[in-house]
KEMARMI-905435 format. One line per 10 residues: number of its first residue (from 1); their letters; for each residue x, y, z of C-alpha. Coordinates in steps of 0.05 Angstrom, whole numbers, always signed. Example, Ala and Ser with C-alpha at 12.3 -4.5 7.8 and 13.67 -1.06 7.14 Angstrom:
% residues 2
1	AS	+246/-90/+156; +273/-21/+143
END
This chain:
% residues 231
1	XXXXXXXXXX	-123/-384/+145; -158/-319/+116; -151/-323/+41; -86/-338/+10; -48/-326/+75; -31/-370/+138; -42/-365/+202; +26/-389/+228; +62/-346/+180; +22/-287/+202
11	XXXXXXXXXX	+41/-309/+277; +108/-304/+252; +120/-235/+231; +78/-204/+279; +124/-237/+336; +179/-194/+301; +139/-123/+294; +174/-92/+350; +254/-95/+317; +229/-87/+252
21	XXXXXXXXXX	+253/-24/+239; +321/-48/+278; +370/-48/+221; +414/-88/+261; +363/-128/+286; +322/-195/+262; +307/-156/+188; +378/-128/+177; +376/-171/+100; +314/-142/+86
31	XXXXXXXXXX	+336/-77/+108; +406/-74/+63; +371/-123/+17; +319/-67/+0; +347/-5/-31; +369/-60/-95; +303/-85/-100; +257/-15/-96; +304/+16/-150; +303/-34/-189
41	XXXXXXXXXX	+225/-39/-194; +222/+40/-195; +279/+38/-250; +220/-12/-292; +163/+41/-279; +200/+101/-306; +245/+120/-250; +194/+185/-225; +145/+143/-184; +110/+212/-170
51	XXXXXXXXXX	+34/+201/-192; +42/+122/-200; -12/+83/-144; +32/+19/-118; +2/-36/-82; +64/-63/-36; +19/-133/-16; +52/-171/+51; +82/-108/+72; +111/-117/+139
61	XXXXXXXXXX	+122/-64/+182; +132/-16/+103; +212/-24/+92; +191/-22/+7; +128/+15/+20; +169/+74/+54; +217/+74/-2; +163/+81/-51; +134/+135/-14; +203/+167/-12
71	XXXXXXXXXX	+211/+167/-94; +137/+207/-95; +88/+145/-109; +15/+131/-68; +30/+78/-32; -21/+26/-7; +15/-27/+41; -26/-93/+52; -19/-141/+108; -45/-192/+147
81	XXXXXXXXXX	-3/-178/+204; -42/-131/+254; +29/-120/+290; +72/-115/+237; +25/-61/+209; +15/-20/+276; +91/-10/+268; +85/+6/+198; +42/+59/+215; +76/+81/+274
91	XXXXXXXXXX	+144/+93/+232; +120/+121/+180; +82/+169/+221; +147/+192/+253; +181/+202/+184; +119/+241/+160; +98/+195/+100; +20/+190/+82; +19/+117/+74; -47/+77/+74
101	XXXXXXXXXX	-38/+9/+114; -88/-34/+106; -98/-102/+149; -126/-163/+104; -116/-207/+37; -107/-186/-32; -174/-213/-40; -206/-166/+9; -178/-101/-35; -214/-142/-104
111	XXXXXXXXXX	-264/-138/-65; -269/-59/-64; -253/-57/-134; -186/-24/-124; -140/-27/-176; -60/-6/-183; +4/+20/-231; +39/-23/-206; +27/-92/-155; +88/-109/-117
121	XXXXXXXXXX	+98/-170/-64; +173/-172/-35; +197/-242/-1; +124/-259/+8; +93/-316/-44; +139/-364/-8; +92/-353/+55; +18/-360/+27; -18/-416/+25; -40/-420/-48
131	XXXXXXXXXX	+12/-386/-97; -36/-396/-155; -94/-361/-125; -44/-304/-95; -16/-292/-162; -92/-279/-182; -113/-236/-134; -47/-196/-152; -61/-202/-228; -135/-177/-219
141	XXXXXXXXXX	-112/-117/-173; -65/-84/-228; -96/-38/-283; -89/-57/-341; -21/-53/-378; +4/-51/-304; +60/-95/-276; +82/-147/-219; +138/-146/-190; +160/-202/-146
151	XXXXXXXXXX	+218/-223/-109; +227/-284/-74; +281/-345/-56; +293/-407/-109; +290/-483/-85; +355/-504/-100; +404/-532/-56; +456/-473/-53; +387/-437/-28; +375/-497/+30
161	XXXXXXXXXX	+450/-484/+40; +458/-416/+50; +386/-371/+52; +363/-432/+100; +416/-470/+137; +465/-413/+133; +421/-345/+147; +389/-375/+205; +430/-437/+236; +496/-409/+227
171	XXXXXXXXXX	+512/-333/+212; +442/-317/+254; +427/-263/+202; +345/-295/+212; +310/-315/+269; +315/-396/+267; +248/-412/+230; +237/-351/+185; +231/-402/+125; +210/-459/+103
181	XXXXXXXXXX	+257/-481/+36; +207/-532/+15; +162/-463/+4; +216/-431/-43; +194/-421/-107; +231/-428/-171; +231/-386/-233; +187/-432/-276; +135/-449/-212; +130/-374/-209
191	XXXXXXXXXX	+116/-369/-279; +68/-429/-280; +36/-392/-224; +20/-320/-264; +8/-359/-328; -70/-369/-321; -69/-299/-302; -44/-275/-376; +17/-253/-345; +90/-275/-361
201	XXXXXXXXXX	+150/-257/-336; +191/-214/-374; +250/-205/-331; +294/-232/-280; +350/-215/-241; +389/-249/-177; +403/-218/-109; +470/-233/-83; +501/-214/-22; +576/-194/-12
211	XXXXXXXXXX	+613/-216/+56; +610/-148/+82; +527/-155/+75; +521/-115/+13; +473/-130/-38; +481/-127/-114; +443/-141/-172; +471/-206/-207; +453/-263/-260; +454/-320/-213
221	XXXXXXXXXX	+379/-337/-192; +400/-394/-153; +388/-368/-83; +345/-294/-87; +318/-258/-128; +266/-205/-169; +219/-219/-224; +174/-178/-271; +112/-198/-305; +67/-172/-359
231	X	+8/-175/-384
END
């Protein structure tokens, strides 16, 4: 384990660096899943990212760090995945966008003293090790005023039935073993998680996918979705 992240998680991901960027491949949710969720954090910051310093912590190989980049922001992506992140940098090489991977912890940037507009961690707190101490290193790498955004998959059962059983056993839209649903996290665990922090969440919206794939913003939390805190 190094910091709030695991060792078998990392293992994980990196196994998958290599079809990342496949959008037909082992990430095709994430990659129709994330056009919803980067607008709708850069719709909360103003809608012109251009200027605005974003921390995108347990980037993967940069599917939300590239979009950020995209809509004008600095971008810092954070990983513990050394794979995942040589692709990250390989891609966004190609595509000409001056991204700054960085390999590590939240914990190692605190320790620089670096500081953000805006923290975000996509699909990523139901993967570390301690959510309370992750939601502190994210809470103490904002500036102040500065938000977190997070989005991430409830514990309920339509979630064990269809993010879990479904997305991987059945439909194969995940390699078998991507999750663990005793790791989801629900709205109020998140919340109980930031809390010591000084940060609350002030919003909430569900992720819901159509039968053709497509992805739309929704009030049902019950399987994904994206949450914004405040300080």
């Amino acid at each position: 384990m190094n910091g709030t992240t695991l060792a078998a998680e990392r293992a994980k991901f990196d196994a998958l660096a290599g079809q990342w960027w496949d959008p037909d491949g082992p990430m095709k949710p994430l990659h129709r899943m994330n056009a919803l969720r980067t607008r709708w954090i850069a719709d909360r910051l103003g809608g012109n990212l251009a200027g605005k310093t974003i921390l995108d912590a347990g980037c993967g190989a940069g599917l939300a760090a590239e979009a950020f980049a995209r809509m004008g922001a600095t971008v810092t992506g954070l990983d513990a995945a050394g794979a995942a992140l040589a692709a990250a940098r390989t891609h966004a090489a190609a595509g000409g966008l001056a991204i700054e991977y960085r390999q590590g912890a939240p914990e190692d940037l605190l320790a620089e003293g670096a500081r953000f507009d805006a923290v975000v961690a996509l699909e990523v707190i139901e993967h570390v090790a301690d959510r309370a101490q992750f939601c502190a290193a994210l809470a103490a790498l904002a500036k102040p005023g500065a938000p977190i955004f997070l989005s991430t998959l409830n514990r309920t059962a339509r979630s064990f039935l269809f993010a879990k059983l479904g997305a991987e056993y059945l439909l194969r839209l995940l390699p078998v073993g991507t999750h663990d649903w005793r790791m989801f996290v629900t709205p109020g665990e998140l919340g109980a998680a930031l809390r010591p922090t000084g940060y609350r969440i002030t919003e909430l919206a569900g992720m819901s996918m159509s039968p053709t794939g497509q992805w739309r913003e929704t009030r049902d939390l019950a399987v994904n979705y994206l949450a914004m805190a405040r300080r």
